[in-house]
C-alpha positions in Angstrom: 0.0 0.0 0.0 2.3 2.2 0.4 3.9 2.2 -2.7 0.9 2.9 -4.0 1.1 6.4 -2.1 4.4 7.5 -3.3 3.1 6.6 -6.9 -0.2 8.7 -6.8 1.8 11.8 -4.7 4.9 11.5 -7.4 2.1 11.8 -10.2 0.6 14.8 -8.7 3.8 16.2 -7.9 5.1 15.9 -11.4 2.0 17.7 -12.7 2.4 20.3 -9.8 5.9 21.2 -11.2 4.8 21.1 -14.9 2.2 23.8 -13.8 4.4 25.7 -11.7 7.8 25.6 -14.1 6.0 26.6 -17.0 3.9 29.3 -15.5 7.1 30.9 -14.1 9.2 30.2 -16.9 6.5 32.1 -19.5 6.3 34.9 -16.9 10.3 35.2 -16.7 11.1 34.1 -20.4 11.6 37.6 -21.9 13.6 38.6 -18.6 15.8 35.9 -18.2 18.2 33.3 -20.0 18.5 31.5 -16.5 15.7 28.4 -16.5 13.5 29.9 -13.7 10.9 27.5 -13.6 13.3 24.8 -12.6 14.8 26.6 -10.4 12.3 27.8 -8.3 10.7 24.3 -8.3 13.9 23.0 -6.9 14.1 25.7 -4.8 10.9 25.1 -3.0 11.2 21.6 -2.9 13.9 21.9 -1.1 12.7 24.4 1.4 9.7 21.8 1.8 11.6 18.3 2.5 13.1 20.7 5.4 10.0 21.3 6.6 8.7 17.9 6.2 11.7 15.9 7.0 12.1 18.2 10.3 8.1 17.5 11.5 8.5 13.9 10.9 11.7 13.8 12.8 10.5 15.6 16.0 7.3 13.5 15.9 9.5 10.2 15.6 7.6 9.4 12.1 10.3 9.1 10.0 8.7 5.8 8.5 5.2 6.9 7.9 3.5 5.9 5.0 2.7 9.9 5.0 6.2 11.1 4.8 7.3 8.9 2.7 4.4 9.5 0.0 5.2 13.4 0.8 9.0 13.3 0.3 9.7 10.4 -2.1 6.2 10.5 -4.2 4.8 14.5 -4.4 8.5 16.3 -3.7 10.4 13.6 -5.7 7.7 14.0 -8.0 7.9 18.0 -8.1 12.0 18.6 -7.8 13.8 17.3 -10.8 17.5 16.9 -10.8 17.1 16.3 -14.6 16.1 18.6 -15.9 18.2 21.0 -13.7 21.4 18.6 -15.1 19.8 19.1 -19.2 19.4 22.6 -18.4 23.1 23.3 -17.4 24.7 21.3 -20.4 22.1 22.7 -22.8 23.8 26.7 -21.6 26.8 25.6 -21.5 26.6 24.1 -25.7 25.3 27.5 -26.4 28.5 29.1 -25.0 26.4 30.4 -22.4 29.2 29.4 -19.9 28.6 32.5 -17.4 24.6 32.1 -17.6 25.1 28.2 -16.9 27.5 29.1 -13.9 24.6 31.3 -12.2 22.5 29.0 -12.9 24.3 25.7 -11.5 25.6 28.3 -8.2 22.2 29.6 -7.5 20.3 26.2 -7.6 23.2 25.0 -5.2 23.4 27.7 -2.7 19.5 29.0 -3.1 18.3 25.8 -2.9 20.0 24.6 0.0 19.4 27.6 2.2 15.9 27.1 1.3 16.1 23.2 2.9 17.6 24.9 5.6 15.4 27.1 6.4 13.1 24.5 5.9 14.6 22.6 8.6 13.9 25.4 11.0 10.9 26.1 10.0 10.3 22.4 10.4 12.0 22.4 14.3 9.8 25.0 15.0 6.3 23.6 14.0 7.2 19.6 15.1 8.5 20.8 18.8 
């Protein structure tokens, strides 16, 4: 049963990041050369594990069905390393060497103050 929760949350969070990639990517498109709409799905991903990982921890849950269709199915589901990884090779082929550089340090350093602050945000709601 319960990996038939991670597969329905990793469906619906695959459809949330569609929505929410393309809507900020067509928002930020003329603005832009950095992928956005990646980025900011990865970003708040991030930030929400931290939460989610942090909760589940306090409560001594880390092996609930819940978390584990919220973290591996809907965030695994919403984040994507791939495309991030396709993105980055993609700038750097069109000798966009300084664009893929923001890109690859921003996704690194933005999303992993955002899973930190996730974390404390997390702390602060599970104790």
């Amino acid at each position: 049963m319960t990996i038939l929760y991670i597969a329905i949350a990793g469906a619906l969070g695959s459809v949330a990041r569609y929505l929410v990639a393309v809507g900020i990517q067509r928002v930020t498109a003329d603005h832009t050369q950095v992928p956005v709409g990646t980025l900011a799905v990865n970003v708040i991903g991030a930030f929400c594990i931290g939460v989610v990982m942090a909760v589940f921890a306090a409560r001594g849950e880390l092996d609930s069905r819940l978390r584990l269709a919220i973290t591996i199915g809907f965030l695994g589901g919403f984040t994507t390393y791939s495309a991030f990884a396709y993105e980055t090779v993609a700038l750097l082929e069109s000798d966009r060497v300084g664009t893929a550089a923001l890109y690859v340090g921003a996704t690194l350093i933005v999303a992993g103050a955002a899973a930190f602050a996730g974390i404390l945000v997390g702390r602060a709601m599970g104790g």
